[in-house]
Steps between C-alpha positions, in 0.01 A plus 500: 500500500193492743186262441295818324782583289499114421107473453541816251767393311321173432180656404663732269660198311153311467335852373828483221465175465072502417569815319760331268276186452165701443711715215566293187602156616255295301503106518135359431135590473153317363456669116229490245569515141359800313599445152707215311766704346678193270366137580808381272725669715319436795473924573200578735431850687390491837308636793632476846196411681678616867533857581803674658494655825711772659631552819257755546229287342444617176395335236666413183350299208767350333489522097456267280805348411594442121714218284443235755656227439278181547679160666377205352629158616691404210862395350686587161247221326198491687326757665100430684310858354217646660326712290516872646205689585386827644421429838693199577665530878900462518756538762747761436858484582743781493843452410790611678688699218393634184425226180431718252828414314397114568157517357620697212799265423458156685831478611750527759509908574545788778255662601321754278476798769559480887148442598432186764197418586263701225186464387640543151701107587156300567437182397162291477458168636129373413274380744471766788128408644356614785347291767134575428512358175468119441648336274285153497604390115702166659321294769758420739853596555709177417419523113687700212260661241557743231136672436404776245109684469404181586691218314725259756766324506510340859813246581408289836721382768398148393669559130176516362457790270173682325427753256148656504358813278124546475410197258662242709804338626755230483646378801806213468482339804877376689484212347442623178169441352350820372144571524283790271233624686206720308730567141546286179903355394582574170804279381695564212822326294804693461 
């Protein structure tokens, strides 16, 4: 085989191989919730918020995707819930065979169909921002906080932790005194 027979061989395997790919190999993309399906269940539709392109660079906006499932950090006992809005940014992930006869059953199955890849297999992670938002609701980046429309519950690297809301705060400091800032203590037998 010469060097052009080489050359064309090679770019007709890259051309197969970007054609493949650009089909319906799907593995992650930025999403926006459109609708909270089932909070209990954690079931969210959602809008890809990337488009597809063709080889010959069309354009493709991809649907919304439906019965979502929503991945919280959490165990058989304890599970940390966001509440689920329209709007909220999440990353989706696609999985790599078909779980509808997981979600619909929770247990060890085969697939439900042949599909790999599918829109129809996404997953929501929460969290996806973009870089021109800021996200300023913790001052620095050594400290843990937990902070809802406002209300805070801030744990510092010096094992001091506070909880704030509107009407004041209490802070217990690492050695354990607590101070209230700004709010009344209302103390009461069992």
């Amino acid at each position: 085989m010469n060097d052009q027979q080489t050359n064309t061989l090679t770019d007709v395997y890259k051309v197969a191989f970007k054609a493949l790919l650009s089909q319906e190999l799907n593995t992650g993309l930025p999403g926006m919730i459109e609708k909270v399906i089932d909070f209990k269940k954690k079931k969210v539709s959602v809008k890809p918020l990337i488009k597809k392109i063709y080889l010959d660079e069309r354009e493709l906006i991809l649907p919304i995707i439906e019965n979502v499932p929503v991945v919280y950090p959490e165990s058989d006992d304890c599970i940390l819930q966001i509440p689920l809005k329209k709007g909220m940014k999440v990353w989706l992930s696609f999985s790599q065979r078909s779980m509808d006869t997981y979600l619909s059953t929770g247990i060890d199955s085969i697939p439900g169909n042949t599909s790999k890849f599918s829109l129809s297999d996404a997953v929501a992670f929460l969290g996806c921002r973009d870089f021109k938002e800021e996200h300023p609701l913790i001052e620095n980046n050594t400290d843990f906080g937990l902070i809802y429309k406002g209300n805070k519950i801030i744990i510092k690297e010096d094992n001091s932790i506070s909880l704030n809301n509107e009407n004041g705060s209490i802070v217990m400091e690492q050695d354990g005194l607590v101070n209230i800032n700004d709010g009344s203590l209302t103390v009461e037998s069992w």
